[in-house]
C-alpha positions in Angstrom: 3.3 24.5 -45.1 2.5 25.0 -41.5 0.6 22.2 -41.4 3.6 20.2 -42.5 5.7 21.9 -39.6 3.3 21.3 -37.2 3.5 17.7 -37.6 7.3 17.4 -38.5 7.6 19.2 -34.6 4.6 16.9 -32.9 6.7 13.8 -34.7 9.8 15.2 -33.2 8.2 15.7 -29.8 6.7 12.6 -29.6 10.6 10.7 -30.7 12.0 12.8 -27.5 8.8 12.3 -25.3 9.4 8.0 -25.6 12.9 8.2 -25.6 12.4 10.2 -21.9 9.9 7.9 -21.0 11.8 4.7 -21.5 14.9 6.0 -19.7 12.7 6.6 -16.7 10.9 2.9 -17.1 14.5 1.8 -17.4 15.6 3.2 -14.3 12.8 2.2 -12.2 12.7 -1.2 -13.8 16.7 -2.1 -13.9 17.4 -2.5 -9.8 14.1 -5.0 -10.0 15.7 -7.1 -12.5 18.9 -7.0 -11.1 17.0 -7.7 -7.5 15.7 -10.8 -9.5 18.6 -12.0 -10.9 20.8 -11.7 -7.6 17.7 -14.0 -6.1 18.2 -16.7 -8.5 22.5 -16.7 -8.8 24.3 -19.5 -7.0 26.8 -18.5 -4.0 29.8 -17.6 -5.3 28.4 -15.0 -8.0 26.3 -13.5 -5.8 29.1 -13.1 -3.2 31.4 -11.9 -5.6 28.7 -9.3 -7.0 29.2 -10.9 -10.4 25.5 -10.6 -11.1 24.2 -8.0 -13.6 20.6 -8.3 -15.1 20.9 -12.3 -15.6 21.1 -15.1 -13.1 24.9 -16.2 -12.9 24.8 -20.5 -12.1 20.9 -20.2 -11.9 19.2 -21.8 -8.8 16.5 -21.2 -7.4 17.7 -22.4 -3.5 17.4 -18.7 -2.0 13.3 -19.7 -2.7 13.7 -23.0 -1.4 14.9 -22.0 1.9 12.7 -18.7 2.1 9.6 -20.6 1.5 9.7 -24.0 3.1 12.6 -23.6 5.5 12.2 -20.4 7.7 9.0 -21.6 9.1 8.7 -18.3 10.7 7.9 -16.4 7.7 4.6 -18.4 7.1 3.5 -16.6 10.1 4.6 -13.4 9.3 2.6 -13.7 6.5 -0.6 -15.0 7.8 -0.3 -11.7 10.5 0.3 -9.4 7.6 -2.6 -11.0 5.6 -5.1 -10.5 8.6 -3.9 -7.2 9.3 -4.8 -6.2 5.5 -7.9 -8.0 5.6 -9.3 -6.3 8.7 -7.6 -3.3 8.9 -8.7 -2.4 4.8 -12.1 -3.4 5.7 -12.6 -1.3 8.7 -10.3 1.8 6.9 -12.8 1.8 4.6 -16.4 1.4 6.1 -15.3 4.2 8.5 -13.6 6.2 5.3 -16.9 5.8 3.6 -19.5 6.6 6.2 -17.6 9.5 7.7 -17.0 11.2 3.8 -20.8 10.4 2.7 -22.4 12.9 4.9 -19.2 15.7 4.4 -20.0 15.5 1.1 -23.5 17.4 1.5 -23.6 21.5 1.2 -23.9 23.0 4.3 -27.3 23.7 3.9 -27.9 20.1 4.1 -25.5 19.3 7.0 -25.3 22.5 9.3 -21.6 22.2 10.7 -20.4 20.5 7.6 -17.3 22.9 7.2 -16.5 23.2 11.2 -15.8 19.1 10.8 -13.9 19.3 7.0 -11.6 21.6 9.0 -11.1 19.1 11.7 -10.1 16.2 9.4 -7.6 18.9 7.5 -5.9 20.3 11.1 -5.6 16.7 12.0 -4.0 15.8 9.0 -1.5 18.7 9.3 -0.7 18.0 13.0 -0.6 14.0 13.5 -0.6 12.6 16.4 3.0 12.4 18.1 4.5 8.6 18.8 5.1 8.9 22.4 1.1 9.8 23.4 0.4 7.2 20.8 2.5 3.7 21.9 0.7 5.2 25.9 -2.5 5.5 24.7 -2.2 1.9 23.0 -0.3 0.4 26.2 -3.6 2.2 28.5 -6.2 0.2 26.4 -4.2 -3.1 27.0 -3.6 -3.3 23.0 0.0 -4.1 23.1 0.9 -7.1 21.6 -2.5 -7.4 19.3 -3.3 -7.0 16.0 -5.9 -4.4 16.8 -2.8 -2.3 17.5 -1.6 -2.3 14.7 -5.4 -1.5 13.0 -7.2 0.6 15.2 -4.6 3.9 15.1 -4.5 4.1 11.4 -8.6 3.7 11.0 -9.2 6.9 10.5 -7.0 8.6 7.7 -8.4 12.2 7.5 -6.3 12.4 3.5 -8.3 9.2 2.4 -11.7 10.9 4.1 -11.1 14.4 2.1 -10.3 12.2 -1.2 -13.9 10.3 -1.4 -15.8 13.6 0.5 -14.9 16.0 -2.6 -15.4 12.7 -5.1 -18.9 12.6 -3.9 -19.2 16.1 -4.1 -18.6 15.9 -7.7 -21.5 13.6 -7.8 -24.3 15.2 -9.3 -26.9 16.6 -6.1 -29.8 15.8 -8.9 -29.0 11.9 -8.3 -29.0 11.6 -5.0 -32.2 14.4 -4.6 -34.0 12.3 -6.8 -34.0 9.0 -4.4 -35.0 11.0 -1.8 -38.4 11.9 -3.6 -38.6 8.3 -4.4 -38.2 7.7 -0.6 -35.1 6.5 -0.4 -33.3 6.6 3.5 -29.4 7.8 3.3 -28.6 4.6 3.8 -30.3 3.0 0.9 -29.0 6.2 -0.9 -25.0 5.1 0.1 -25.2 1.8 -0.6 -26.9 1.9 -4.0 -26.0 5.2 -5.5 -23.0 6.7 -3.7 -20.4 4.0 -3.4 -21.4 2.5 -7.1 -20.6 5.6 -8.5 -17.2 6.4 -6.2 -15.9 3.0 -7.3 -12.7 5.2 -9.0 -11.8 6.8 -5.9 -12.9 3.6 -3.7 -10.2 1.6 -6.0 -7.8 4.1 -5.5 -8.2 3.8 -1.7 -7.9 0.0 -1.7 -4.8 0.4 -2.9 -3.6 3.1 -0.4 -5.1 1.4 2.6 -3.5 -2.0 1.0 -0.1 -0.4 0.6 -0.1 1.1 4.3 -1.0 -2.3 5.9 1.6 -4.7 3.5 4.5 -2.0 4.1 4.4 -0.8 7.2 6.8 -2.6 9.7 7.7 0.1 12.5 4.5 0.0 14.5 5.2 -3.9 15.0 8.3 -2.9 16.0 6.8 -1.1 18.8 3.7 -2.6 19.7 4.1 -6.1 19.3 6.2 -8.3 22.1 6.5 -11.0 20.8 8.2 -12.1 17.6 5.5 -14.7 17.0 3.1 -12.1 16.7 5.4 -9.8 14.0 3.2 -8.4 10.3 5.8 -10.0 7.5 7.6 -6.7 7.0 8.7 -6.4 10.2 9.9 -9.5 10.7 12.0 -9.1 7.2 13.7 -6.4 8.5 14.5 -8.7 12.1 15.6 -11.4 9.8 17.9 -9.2 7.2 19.4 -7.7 9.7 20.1 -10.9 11.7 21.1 -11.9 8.6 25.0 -11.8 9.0 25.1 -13.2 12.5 24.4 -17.5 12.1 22.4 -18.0 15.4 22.9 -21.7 15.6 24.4 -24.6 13.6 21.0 -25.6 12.3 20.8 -22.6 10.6 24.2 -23.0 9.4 23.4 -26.1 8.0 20.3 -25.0 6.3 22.0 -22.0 5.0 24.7 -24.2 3.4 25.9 -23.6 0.0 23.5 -20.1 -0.2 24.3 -16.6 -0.5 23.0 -14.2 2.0 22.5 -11.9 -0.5 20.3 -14.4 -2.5 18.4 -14.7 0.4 17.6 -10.9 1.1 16.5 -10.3 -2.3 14.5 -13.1 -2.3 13.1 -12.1 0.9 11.9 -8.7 -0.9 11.1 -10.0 -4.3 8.4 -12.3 -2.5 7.2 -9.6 -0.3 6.3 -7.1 -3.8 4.5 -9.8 -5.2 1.1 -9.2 -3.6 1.2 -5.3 -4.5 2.5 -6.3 -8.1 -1.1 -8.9 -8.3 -3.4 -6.3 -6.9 -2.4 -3.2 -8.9 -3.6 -4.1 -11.9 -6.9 -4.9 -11.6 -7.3 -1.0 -10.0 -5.1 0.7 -11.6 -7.5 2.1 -14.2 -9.5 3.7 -11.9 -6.7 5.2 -9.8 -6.2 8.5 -12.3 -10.1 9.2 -12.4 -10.0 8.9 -8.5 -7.3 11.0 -7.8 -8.1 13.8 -10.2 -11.9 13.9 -9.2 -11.3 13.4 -5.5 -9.1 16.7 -5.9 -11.0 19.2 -8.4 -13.7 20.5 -5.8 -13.8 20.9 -1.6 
């Protein structure tokens, strides 16, 4: 009889759990659609906000003219692909060579926990954006992509994540390479960073993320529009969006919603964090949870 309860409840639970769970996939997945459908909608239902989840006179002429007439954007894009490029790859050597020796017991690494609390004050009192923009103008960094790189190298959250992932690594691995004769190096590179591939993934995808979205420090640091990551020159272009800055653009503008434009502005710009995610993703729980359980 309890048995029967039991399961009559877990079968209840789990009717409640999915309806709960597809009301919040709803509501996260609904303004995308909608995003979508605006995108695709000729001038006059988009205009008129006629548009619900389906594309009203479908067209796809926002895309045209995002992708083959504002030249500008192509460069945009080539900035903000060099600036992931670099900027994950040096993120992460430094990331990875500053956590590997943390990750030792202080027995191992005398002054280990005098540096762990220097990553964690730094990461409760970041730097301030005023010493920052001087201290990039001093080194004659303004208006290069190493400006936009360089500050965010060092992450001291991402550093903690992968030091107490390795320290969950069992000491009896790493121990044994050394009686083989193994150097730290050779220990890193074949042993360490094999076995932090969770927590590595889930960094990608932080690092990734930081790079692709961020749009203020170009903003700042760059001076010339030429030289603008994509994001930042999205937010430039919406917000020029209303104002027609000559009759070319009128012209090639012609018979096009600006609202189909701006969302098909942002629906391109998700599309590279939408193709990465999934090959991570499986390792981004493991990564987290791990990198957390043990300082």
């Amino acid at each position: 009889m309890f048995h029967k309860m039991d399961s009559s409840g877990y079968r209840v639970f789990s009717i409640f759990n999915m309806i709960f769970l597809f009301t919040i996939l709803g509501v996260c997945v609904l303004p995308y659609i909608h995003i979508i459908a605006i995108s695709f909608s000729e001038i006059g239902a988009a205009n008129a906000n006629q548009v619900g989840l389906v594309p009203v006179g479908a067209t796809i002429g926002a895309y045209r003219f995002v992708m083959l007439e504002d030249t500008m954007m192509l460069g945009g894009l080539i900035n903000s692909i060099v600036r992931v490029v670099v900027g994950l790859s040096i993120s992460m050597a430094v990331t990875i060579l500053v956590a590997y020796p943390l990750s030792f017991d202080s027995s191992k690494f005398p002054g280990r926990l005098a540096y762990a609390w220097f990553f964690i004050i730094i990461m409760l009192f970041p730097s301030a954006l005023i010493p920052l923009y001087v201290l990039v103008k001093n080194l004659n960094l303004m208006n290069s992509i190493w400006s936009l790189i360089l500050p965010t190298a060092v992450t001291p959250f991402y550093i903690l994540i992968l030091m107490n992932f390795m320290r969950g690594i069992p000491g009896d691995i790493s121990e044994a390479a050394f009686v083989d004769g193994a150097s730290h190096f050779q220990c890193l590179v074949k042993i360490m960073i094999p076995l932090s591939v969770p927590s590595l993934a889930t960094l990608v995808l932080f690092v990734f993320i930081d790079h692709w979205n961020s749009w203020f420090d170009g903003l700042i640091f760059m001076q010339d529009t030429a030289r603008y990551p994509l994001q930042t020159y999205l937010l430039t272009r919406i917000e020029m969006m209303g104002k027609v800055l000559s009759l070319q653009d009128a012209r090639r503008m012609a018979g096009l919603s600006q609202r189909s434009i701006k969302m098909a502005y942002i629906v391109l710009t998700v599309i590279p964090t939408l193709c990465v995610y999934p090959f991570i993703q499986k390792h981004i729980r493991a990564g987290l949870v791990m990198g957390s359980i043990k300082g």
